[in-house]
C-alpha positions in Angstrom: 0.0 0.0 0.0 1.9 3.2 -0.9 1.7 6.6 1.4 -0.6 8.5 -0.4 -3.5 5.7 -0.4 -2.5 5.6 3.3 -2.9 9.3 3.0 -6.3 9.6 1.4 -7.6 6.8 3.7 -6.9 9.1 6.7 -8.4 12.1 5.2 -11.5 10.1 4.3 -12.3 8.7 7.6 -11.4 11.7 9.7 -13.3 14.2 7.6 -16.2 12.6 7.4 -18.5 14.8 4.2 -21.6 16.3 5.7 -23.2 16.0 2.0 -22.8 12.0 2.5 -24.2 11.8 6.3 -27.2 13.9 4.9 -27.3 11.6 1.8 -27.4 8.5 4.2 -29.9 9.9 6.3 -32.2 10.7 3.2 -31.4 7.0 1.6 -32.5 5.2 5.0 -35.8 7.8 5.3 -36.5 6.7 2.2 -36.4 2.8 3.0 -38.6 3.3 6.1 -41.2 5.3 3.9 -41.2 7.3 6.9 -38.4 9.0 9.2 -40.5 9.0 12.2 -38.3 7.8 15.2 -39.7 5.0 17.8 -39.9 6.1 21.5 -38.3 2.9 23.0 -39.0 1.2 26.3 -35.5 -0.3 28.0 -34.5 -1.7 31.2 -31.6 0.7 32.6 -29.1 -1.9 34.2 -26.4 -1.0 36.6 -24.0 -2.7 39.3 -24.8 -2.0 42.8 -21.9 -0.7 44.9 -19.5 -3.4 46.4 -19.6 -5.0 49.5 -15.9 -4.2 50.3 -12.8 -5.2 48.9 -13.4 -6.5 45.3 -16.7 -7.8 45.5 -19.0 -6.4 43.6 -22.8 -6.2 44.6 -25.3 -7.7 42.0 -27.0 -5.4 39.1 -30.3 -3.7 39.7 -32.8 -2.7 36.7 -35.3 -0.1 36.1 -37.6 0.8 33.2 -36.7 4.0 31.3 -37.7 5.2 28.1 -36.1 7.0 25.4 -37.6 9.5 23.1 -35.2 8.7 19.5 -34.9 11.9 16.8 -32.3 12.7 14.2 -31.9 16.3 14.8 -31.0 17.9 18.8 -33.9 20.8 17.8 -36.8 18.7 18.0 -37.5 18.8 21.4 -40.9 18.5 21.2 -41.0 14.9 22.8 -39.8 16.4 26.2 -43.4 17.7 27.0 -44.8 14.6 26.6 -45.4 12.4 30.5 -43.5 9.5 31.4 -45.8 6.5 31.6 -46.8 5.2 34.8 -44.2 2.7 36.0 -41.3 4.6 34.8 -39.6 7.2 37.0 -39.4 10.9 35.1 -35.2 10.1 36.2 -35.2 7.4 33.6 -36.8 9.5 30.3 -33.8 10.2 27.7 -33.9 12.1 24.7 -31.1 10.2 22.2 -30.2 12.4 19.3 -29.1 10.1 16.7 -27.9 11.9 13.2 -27.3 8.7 11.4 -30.9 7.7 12.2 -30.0 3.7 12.8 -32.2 3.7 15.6 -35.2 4.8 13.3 -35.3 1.7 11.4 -38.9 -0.2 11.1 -37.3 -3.4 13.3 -37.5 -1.4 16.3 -40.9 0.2 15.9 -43.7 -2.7 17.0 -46.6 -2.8 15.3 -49.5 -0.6 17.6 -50.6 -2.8 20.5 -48.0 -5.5 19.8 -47.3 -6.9 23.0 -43.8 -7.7 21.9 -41.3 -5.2 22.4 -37.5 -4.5 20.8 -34.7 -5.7 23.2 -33.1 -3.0 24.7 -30.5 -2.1 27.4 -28.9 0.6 28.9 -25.8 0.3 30.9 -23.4 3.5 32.5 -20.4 3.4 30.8 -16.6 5.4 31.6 -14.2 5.9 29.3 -10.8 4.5 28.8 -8.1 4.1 27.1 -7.6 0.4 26.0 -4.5 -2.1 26.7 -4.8 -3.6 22.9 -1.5 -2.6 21.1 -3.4 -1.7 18.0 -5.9 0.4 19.9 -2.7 1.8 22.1 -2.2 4.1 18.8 -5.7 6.2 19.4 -4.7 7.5 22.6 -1.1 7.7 22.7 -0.7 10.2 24.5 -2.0 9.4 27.6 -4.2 12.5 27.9 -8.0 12.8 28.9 -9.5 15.4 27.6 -12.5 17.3 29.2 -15.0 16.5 27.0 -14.8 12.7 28.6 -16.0 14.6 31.8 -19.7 14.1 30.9 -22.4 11.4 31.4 -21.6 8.3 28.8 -24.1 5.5 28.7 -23.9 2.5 26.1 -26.9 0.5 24.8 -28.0 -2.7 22.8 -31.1 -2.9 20.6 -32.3 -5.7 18.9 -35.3 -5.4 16.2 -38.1 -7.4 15.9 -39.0 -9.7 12.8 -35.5 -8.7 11.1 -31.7 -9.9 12.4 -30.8 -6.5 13.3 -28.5 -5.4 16.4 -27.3 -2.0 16.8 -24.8 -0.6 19.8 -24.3 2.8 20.4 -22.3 5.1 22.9 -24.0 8.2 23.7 -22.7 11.2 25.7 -24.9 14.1 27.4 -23.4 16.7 29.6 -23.1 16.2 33.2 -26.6 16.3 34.7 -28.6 16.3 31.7 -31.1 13.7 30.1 -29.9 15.0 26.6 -27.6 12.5 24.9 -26.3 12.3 21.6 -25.0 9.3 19.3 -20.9 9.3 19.1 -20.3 6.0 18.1 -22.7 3.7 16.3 -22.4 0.0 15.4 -25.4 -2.1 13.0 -25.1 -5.5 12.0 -27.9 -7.4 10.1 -26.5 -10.9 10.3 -26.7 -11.3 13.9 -28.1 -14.9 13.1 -26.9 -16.3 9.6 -26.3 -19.2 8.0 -24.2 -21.7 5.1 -23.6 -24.4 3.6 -20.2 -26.0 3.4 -17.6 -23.8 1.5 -19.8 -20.9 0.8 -18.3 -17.7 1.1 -19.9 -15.5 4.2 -20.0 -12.2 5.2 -20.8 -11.4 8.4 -22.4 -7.6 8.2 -20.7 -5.2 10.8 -20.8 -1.2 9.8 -20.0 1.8 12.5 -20.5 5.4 12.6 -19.1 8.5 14.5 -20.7 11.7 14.8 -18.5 14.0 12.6 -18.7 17.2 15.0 -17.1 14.9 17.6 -13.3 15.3 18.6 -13.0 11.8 19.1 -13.9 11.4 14.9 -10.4 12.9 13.9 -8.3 10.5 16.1 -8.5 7.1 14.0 -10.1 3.9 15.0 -9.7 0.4 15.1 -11.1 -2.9 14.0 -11.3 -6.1 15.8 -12.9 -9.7 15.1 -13.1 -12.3 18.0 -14.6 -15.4 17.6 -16.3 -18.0 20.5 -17.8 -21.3 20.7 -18.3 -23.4 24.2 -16.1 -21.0 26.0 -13.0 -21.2 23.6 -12.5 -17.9 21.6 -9.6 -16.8 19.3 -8.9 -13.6 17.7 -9.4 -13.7 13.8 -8.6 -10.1 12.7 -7.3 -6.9 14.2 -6.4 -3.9 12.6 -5.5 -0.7 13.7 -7.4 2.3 11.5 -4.9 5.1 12.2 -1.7 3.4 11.4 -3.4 1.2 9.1 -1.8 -1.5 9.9 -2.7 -5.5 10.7 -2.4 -7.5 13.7 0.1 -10.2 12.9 -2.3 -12.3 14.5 -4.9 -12.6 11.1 -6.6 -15.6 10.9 -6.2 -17.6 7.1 -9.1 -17.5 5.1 -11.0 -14.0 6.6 -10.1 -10.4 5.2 -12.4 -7.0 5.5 -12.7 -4.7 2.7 -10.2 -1.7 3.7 -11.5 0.7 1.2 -15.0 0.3 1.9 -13.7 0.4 5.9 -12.3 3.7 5.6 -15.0 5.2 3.1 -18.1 4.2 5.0 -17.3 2.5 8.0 -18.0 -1.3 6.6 -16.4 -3.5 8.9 -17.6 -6.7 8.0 -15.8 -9.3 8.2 -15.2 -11.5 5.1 -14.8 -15.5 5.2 -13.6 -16.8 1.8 -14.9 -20.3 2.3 -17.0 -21.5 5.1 -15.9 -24.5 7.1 -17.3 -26.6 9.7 -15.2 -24.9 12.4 -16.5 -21.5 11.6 -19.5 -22.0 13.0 -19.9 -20.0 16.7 -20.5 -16.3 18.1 -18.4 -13.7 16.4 -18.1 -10.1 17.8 -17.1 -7.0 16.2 -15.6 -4.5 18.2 -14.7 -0.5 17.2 -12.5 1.2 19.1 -12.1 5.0 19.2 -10.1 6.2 21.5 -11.3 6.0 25.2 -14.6 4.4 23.9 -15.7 0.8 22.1 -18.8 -0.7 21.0 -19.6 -4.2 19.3 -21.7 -6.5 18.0 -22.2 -10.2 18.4 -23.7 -12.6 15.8 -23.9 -16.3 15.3 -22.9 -18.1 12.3 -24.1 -21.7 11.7 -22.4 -23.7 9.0 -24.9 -25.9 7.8 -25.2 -29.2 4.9 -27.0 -31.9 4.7 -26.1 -35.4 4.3 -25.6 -37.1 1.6 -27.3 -40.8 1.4 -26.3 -44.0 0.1 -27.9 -47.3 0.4 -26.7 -51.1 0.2 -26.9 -53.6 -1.4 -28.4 -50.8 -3.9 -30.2 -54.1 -5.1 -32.1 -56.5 -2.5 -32.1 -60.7 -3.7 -35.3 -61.9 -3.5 -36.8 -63.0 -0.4 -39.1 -65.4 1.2 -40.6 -65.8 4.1 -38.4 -67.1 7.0 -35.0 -65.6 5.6 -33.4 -62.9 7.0 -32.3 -59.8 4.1 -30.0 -56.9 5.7 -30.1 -53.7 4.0 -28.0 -50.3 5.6 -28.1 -46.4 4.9 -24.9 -44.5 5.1 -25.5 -40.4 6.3 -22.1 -39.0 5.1 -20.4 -35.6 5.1 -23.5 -33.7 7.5 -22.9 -30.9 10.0 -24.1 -29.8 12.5 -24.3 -33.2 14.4 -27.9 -33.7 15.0 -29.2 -36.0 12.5 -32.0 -38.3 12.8 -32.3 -41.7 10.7 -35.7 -43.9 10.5 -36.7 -46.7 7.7 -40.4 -46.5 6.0 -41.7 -49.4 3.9 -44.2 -48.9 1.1 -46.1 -52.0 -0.1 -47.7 -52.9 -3.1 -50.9 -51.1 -1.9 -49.9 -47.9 -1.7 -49.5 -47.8 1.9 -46.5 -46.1 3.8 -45.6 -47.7 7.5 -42.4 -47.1 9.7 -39.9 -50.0 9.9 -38.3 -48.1 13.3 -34.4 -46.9 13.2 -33.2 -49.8 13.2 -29.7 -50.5 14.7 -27.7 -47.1 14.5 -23.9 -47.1 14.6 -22.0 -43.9 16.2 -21.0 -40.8 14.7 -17.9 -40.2 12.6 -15.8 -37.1 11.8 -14.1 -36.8 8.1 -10.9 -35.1 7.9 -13.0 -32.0 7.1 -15.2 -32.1 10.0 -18.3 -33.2 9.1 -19.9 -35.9 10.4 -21.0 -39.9 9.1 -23.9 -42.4 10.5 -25.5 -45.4 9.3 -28.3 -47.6 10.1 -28.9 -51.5 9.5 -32.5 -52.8 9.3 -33.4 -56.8 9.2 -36.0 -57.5 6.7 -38.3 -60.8 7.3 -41.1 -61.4 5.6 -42.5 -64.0 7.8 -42.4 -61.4 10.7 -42.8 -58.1 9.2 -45.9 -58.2 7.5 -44.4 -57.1 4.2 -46.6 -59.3 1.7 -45.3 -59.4 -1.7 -42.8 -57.1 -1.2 -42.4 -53.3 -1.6 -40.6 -49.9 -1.7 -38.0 -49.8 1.5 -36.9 -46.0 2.5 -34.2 -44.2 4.4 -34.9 -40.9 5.7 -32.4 -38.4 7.2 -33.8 -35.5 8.8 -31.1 -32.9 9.5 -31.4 -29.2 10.3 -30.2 -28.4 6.6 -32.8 -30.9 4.7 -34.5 -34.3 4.7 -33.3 -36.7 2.3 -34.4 -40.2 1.6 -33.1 -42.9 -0.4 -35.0 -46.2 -1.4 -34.3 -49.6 -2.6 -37.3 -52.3 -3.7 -37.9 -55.4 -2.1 -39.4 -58.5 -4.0 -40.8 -61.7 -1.4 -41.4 -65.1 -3.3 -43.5 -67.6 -1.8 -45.5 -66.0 0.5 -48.3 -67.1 3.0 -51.0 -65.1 2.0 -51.7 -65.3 -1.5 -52.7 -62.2 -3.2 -56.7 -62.0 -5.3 -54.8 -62.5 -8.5 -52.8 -65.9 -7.4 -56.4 -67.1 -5.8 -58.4 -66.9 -9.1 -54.9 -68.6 -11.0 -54.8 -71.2 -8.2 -58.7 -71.8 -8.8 -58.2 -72.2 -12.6 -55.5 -74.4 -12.0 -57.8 -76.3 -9.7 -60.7 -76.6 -12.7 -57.9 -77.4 -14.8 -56.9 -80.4 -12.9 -60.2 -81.5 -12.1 -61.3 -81.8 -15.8 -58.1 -83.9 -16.6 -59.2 -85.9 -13.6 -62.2 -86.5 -15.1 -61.4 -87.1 -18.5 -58.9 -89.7 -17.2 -61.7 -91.5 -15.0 -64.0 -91.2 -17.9 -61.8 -92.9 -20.3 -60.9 -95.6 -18.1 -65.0 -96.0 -17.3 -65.3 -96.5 -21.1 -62.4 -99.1 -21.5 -63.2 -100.9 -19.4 -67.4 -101.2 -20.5 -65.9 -102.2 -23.6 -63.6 -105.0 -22.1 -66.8 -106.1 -20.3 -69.0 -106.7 -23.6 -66.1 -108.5 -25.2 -65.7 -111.0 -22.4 -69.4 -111.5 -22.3 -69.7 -112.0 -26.5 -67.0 -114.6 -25.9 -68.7 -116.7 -23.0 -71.8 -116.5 -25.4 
C-alpha cells in the first residue's frame, strides 16, 4: 500500500463529508417510507456498589424510556409524561444523526405486546491495553469532554436480524444524549452451507462534529464457541496496519472500511469450524462498542444405500439392508426406515440399529443404520418400496431400494383366481382320465361276455 493511499484513507475517515451523512440519512428515510423515530422502552441496568474489597454487589434494573430523533432541535418529545411505571429520572432524549435507531425493526406494530430488546448500561471511558488500539490515545491525555455522562446501549429489532450498539454522551446532569459511536449489523443470526463464502455484516458510525472522529479507529474480530475464543482479525485504522495475529481465510474490505465504516468481516470459504459467536468490536479512542452474531455452518447429508439391489426373499429368511449419512454438520441427525407395499400404503420400519458418529478429515460428520427385513415377521406381503430418511437441520433426504418376497403365506386375489383355474384345470383332466378308463373298461366287459356267449 503506498503513502498516499494511506494518506487519502486518513483524510476520508477523519473528515467525514456532511453531503454523504445527509445523503445517508435521506437514503435510509426513504427505506422506512417514513423518518419518524420509535420512543423505546429499556431496562436501565447497573451494578450496585461493592460490598468491600473486590466484591462487587449484583445489578439492579429499572424501566426507562427513550424519546429517539435525528436532529438535537426537536425537542418537542420532552413535553410529553413518562408513563406510569417509569420514574421521570429514567426518560432520555437520544439524538441520533445517522438515524440507525429509526429503522422499522425497532418500531412494534400498535398494540403488539412484543417489544424491541433494549439495554442501557453506564459506561466510563478509557483508554484500552490492545497494542493496535494503544495508537488512538497515545498520549495518555483525557480530555474534558470525557468529563460528561456516557451510557452504552443494545437494541435488537423485531422480525428482522438487526443489532445496533451505540455510545451516547450528554453533559453532566442532563437527560440529553447524543449518538458518538454507532455499530449495525444485520447478520446477527446467519447461515451456510459447506464452502460458501460468508459475510458477516458489521458497519460503524461516529458523529463527525465529535473530537473523538479525527483520532482514527480500530477494527477487531473475535470469535467464540463453548467458551473457547480466538482472535481472527485486528487492525489498527490510524496506522493502518494488521495485527500479525490474522486468521487464514478471513479479510475485511479496507476501502470500503475507511470510506463508509463497513467492517464486516469476510470468510472466503466456510468451514465446519466457523460456525460459533463472532463479535465486532470498534474502538475510538477511550470508547468501544460491538456487536455479536452467530454463524451456523450448515449441509445436509448425503445418502447412500446397500446392497443398492435387495435378492429376492421369502418368508423365513433374514435380508439386511443399511443407509450411510455422510459428510452432514451440525451433528444432530435423525435416521428412520419406512416401507411402502404394493398397496400404496406407507408404514415405519423403526431406526433400526444405528452405529456412532464419525468425523471426516473436514469435520463433518457420518452415520449409518442397518434394518433386518423378514417377511414372515414383518408383514411385508409381496414385497415393496423400502426407505431411508435423514432428517437434518439443513434438509431431509431419503433414499429407497425395492424389495421382491417369493413364496409368501398369503396369496394375493390374483394368485387365488390362478390357483382356482389351476384347480378346474386339474379337475377336468381328472375327469377325463376317470372317464376314459370308465369306457375301456365297459368295452372290455362286452367283449368278455360275447365270448362266453
Amino acid at each position: 500500500m503506498t503513502c498516499d493511499q494511506k494518506g487519502h484513507r486518513q483524510i476520508t475517515m477523519t473528515n467525514f463529508s456532511t453531503i454523504y451523512k445527509l445523503s445517508l440519512v435521506a437514503v435510509f428515510c426513504a427505506v422506512q417510507v417514513s423518518c419518524s423515530c420509535p420512543v423505546l422502552e429499556c431496562w436501565f441496568v447497573q451494578e450496585k456498589a461493592g460490598r468491600g474489597g473486590s466484591l462487587t454487589g449484583a445489578t439492579t434494573q429499572e424501566k426507562s424510556l427513550l424519546y429517539i430523533r435525528t436532529d438535537a432541535e426537536a425537542d418537542s418529545a420532552k413535553t410529553r409524561q413518562a408513563p406510569s411505571g417509569i420514574s421521570p429520572d429514567r426518560v432520555y432524549f437520544i439524538t441520533d444523526p445517522s438515524a440507525s435507531l429509526c429503522h422499522r425493526s425497532l418500531k412494534p406494530p400498535r398494540g403488539s405486546v412484543e417489544k424491541p430488546h433494549c439495554e442501557i448500561n453506564p459506561f466510563l471511558p478509557q483508554p484500552s491495553s490492545l497494542r493496535w488500539v494503544d495508537p488512538l490515545t497515545g498520549s495518555g491525555f483525557s480530555p474534558i469532554y470525557l468529563q460528561a455522562d456516557w451510557f452504552s446501549a443494545s437494541f435488537q429489532g423485531l422480525k428482522e436480524p438487526l443489532g445496533i450498539s451505540t455510545i451516547t454522551r450528554a453533559p453532566t446532569g442532563t437527560k440529553e444524549h447524543s449518538v458518538i459511536l454507532s455499530m449495525t449489523s444485520r447478520t446477527m443470526t446467519a447461515q451456510s452451507r459447506l464452502g460458501a463464502p460468508v459475510t458477516l455484516d458489521c458497519g460503524f458510525w461516529v458523529d463527525p462534529s465529535s473530537p473523538l472522529s479525527t483520532s482514527g479507529f480500530a477494527v477487531e474480530w473475535r470469535y467464540q464457541f463453548r467458551g473457547h475464543g480466538r482472535l481472527l482479525l485486528a487492525y489498527d485504522g490510524k496506522s493502518d496496519r494488521l495485527a500479525d495475529t490474522q486468521e487464514e481465510g478471513v479479510t475485511l474490505d479496507f476501502d470500503s472500511l475507511h470510506e463508509t465504516g463497513n467492517a464486516s468481516l469476510i470468510l472466503k470459504e466456510a468451514k465446519v469450524h466457523h460456525s460459533g459467536m463472532y463479535i465486532c468490536t470498534v474502538y475510538l479512542p477511550y470508547l468501544l462498542a460491538q456487536v455479536v452474531m452467530e454463524l451456523e455452518v450448515v449441509e445436509p447429508p448425503s445418502l447412500s444405500i446397500h446392497p443398492s439391489s435387495l435378492p429376492l426373499a421369502v418368508p423365513g429368511q433374514t435380508v439386511t439392508v443399511q443407509c450411510e449419512a455422510s459428510g452432514f454438520a451440525p451433528l444432530s441427525l435423525e435416521l428412520s426406515w419406512e416401507f411402502k407395499g404394493a398397496d400404496g400404503k406407507s408404514r415405519s420400519l423403526g431406526s433400526g440399529s444405528m452405529s456412532g458418529h464419525r468425523q471426516a478429515w473436514d469435520g463433518t460428520y457420518s452415520q449409518s443404520s442397518r434394518l433386518e427385513l423378514d417377511a414372515s415377521t414383518q408383514d411385508l406381503g409381496r414385497g415393496g418400496e423400502v426407505t431411508c430418511v435423514a432428517v437434518h437441520h439443513g434438509a431431509t433426504q431419503r433414499a429407497s431400494v425395492t424389495l421382491n418376497v417369493i413364496g409368501f403365506s398369503s396369496p394375493s386375489i390374483e394368485d387365488s383366481m390362478a390357483m382356482v383355474g389351476v384347480a378346474l384345470v386339474l379337475y377336468g383332466f381328472i375327469k377325463f382320465v376317470s372317464w376314459g378308463f370308465t369306457s375301456s373298461g365297459s368295452e372290455d366287459a362286452d367283449k368278455q361276455d360275447k365270448k362266453i356267449k
